[in-house]
DOLUMBA-770170 format. One record per residue: residue in one letter; residue number from 1; z, x, y of N, C-alpha, C, O in turn. Coordinates in steps of 0.1 Angstrom, whole numbers. Last residue first. Example, Ala and Ser with C-alpha at 12.3 -4.5 7.8 and 13.67 -1.06 7.14 Angstrom:
2
{'S', 2, {71, 128, -22}, {71, 137, -11}, {79, 129, 0}, {80, 134, 11}};
{'A', 1, {78, 132, -57}, {78, 123, -45}, {78, 132, -33}, {85, 142, -33}};
This chain:
81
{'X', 81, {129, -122, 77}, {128, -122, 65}, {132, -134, 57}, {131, -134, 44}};
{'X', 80, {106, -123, 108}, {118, -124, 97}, {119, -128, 80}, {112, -136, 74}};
{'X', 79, {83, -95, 116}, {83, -111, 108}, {95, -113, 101}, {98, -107, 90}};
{'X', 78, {70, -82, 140}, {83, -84, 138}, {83, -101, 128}, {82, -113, 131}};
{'X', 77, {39, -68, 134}, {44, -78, 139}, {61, -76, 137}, {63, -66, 130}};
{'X', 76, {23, -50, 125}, {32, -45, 138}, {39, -52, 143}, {47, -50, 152}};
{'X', 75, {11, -61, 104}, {20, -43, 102}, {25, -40, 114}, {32, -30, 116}};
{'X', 74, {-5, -78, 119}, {5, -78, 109}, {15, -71, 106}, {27, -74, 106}};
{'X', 73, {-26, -62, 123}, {-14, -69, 138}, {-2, -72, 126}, {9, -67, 126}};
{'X', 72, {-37, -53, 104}, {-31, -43, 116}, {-21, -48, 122}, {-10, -43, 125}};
{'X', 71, {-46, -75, 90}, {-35, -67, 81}, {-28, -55, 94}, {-16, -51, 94}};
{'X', 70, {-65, -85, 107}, {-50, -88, 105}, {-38, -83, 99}, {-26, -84, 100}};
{'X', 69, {-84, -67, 107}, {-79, -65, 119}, {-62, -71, 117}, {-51, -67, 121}};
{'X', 68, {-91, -62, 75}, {-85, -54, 78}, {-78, -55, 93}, {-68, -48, 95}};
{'X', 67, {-105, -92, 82}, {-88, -93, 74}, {-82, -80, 76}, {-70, -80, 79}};
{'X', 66, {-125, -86, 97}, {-115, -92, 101}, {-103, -90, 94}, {-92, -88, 99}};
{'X', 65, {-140, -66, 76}, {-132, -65, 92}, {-120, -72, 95}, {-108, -68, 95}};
{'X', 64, {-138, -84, 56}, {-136, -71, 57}, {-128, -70, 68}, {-116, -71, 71}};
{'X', 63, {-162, -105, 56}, {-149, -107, 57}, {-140, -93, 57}, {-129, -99, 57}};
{'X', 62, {-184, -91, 49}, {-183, -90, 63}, {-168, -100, 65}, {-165, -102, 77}};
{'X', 61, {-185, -90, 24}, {-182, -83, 30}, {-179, -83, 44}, {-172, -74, 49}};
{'X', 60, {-173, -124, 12}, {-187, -117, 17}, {-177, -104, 25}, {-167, -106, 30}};
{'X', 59, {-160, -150, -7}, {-154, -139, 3}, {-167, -133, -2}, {-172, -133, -13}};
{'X', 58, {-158, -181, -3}, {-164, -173, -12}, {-167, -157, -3}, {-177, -154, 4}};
{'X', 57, {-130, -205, -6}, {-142, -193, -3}, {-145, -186, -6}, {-137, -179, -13}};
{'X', 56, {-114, -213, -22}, {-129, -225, -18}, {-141, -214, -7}, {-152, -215, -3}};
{'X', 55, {-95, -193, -41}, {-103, -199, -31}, {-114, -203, -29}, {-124, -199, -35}};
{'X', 54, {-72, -174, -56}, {-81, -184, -59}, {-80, -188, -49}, {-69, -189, -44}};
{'X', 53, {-71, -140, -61}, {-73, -149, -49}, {-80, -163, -54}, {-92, -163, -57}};
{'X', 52, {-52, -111, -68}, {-65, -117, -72}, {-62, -133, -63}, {-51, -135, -58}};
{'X', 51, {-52, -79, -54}, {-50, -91, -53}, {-59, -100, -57}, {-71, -101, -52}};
{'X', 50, {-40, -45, -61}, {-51, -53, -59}, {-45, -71, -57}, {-33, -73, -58}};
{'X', 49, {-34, -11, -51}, {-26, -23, -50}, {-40, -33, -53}, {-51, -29, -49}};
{'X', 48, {-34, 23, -60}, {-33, 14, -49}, {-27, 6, -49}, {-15, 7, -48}};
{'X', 47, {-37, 34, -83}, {-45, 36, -74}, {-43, 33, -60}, {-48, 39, -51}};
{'X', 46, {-22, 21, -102}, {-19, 34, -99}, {-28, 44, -85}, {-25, 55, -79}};
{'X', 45, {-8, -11, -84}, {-13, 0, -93}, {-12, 16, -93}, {-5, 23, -85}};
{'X', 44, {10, -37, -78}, {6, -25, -69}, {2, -14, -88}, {8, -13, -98}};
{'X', 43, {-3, -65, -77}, {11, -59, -83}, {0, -46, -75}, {-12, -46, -70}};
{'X', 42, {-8, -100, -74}, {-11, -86, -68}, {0, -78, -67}, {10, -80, -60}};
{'X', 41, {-20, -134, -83}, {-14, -121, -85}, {-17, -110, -77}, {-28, -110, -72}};
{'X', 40, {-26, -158, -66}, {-23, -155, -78}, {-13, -143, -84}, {-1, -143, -88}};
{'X', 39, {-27, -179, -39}, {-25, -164, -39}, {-20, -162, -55}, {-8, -166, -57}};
{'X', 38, {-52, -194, -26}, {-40, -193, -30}, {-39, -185, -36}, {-49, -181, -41}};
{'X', 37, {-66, -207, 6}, {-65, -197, -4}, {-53, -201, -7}, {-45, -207, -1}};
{'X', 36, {-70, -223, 26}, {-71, -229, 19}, {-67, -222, 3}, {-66, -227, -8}};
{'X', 35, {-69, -201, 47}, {-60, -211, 48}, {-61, -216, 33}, {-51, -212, 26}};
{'X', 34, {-77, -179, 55}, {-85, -184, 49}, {-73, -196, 41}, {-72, -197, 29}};
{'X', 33, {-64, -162, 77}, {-77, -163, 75}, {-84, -172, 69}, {-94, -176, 74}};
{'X', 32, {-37, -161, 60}, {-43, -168, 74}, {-54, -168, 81}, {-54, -174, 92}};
{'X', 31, {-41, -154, 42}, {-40, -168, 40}, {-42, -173, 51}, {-46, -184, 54}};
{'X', 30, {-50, -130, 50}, {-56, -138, 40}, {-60, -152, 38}, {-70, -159, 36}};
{'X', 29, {-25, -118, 53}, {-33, -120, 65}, {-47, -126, 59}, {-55, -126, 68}};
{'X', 28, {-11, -123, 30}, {-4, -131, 41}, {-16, -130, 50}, {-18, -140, 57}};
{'X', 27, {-21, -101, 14}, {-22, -116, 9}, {-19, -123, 20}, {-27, -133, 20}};
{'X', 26, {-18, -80, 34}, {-28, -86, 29}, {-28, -100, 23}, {-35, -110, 27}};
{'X', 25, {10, -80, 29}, {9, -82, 37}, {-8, -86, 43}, {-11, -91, 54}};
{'X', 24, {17, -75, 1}, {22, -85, 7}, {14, -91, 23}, {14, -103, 27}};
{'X', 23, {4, -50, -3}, {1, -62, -10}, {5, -77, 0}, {-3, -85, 5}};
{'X', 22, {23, -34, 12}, {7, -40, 13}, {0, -48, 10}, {-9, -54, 17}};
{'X', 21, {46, -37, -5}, {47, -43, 7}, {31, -47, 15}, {28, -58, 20}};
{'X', 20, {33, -22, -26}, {40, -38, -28}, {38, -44, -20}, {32, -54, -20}};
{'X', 19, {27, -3, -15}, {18, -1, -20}, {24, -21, -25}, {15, -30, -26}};
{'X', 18, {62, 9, -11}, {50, 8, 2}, {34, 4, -2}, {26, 8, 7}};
{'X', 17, {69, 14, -37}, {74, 2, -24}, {61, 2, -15}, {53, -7, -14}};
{'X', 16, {53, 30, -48}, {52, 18, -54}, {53, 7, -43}, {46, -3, -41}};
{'X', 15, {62, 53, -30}, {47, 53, -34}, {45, 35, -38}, {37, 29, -33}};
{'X', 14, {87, 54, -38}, {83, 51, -22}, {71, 45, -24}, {69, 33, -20}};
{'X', 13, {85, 65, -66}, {95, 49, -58}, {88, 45, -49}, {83, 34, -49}};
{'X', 12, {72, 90, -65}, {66, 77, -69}, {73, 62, -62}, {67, 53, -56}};
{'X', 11, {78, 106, -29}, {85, 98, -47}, {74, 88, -49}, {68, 80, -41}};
{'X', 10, {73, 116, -6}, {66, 119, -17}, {71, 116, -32}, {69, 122, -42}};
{'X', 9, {96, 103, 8}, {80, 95, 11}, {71, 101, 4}, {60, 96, 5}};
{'X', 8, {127, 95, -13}, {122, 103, -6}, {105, 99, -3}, {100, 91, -12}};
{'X', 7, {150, 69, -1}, {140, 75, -11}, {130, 80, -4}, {124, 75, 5}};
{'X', 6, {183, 69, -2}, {171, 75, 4}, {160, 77, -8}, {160, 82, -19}};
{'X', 5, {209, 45, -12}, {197, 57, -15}, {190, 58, -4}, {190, 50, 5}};
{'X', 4, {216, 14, -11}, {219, 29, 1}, {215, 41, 0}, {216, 49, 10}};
{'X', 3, {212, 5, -33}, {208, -4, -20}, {209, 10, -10}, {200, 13, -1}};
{'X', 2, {207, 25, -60}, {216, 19, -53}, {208, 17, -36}, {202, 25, -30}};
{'X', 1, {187, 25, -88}, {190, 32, -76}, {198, 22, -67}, {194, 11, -67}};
């Protein structure tokens, strides 16, 4: 597909990109959470998106909240590229 396409927001394409970019942006609110983390793999699925995480912590549900609050400000932030 060419750089100047539209892709439509019920296309698989879209579906993939935007399930990438979550990725991305989880892993990043992660690391800033949890500084010491390092980031392995996280490809977007059929389901969603997953990320696997080596760290000196040992993530508990009640890490949850919080990373969902960063993944929010994150998704609003202006972050150059």
């Amino acid at each position: 597909m060419s750089e100047s396409a539209v892709i439509n927001k019920k296309s698989e394409e879209y579906l993939n990109n935007l399930r990438h970019s979550t990725a991305h942006v989880m892993a990043q609110a992660v690391q800033e959470l949890f500084p010491d983390t390092k980031l392995t793999i996280g490809p977007p699925i059929e389901d969603g998106f997953y990320y696997d995480f080596d760290s000196p912590h040992r993530f508990v549900p009640e890490d949850l909240e919080p990373s969902k609050n960063a993944c929010a400000k994150l998704s609003k932030a202006t972050i150059p590229l």
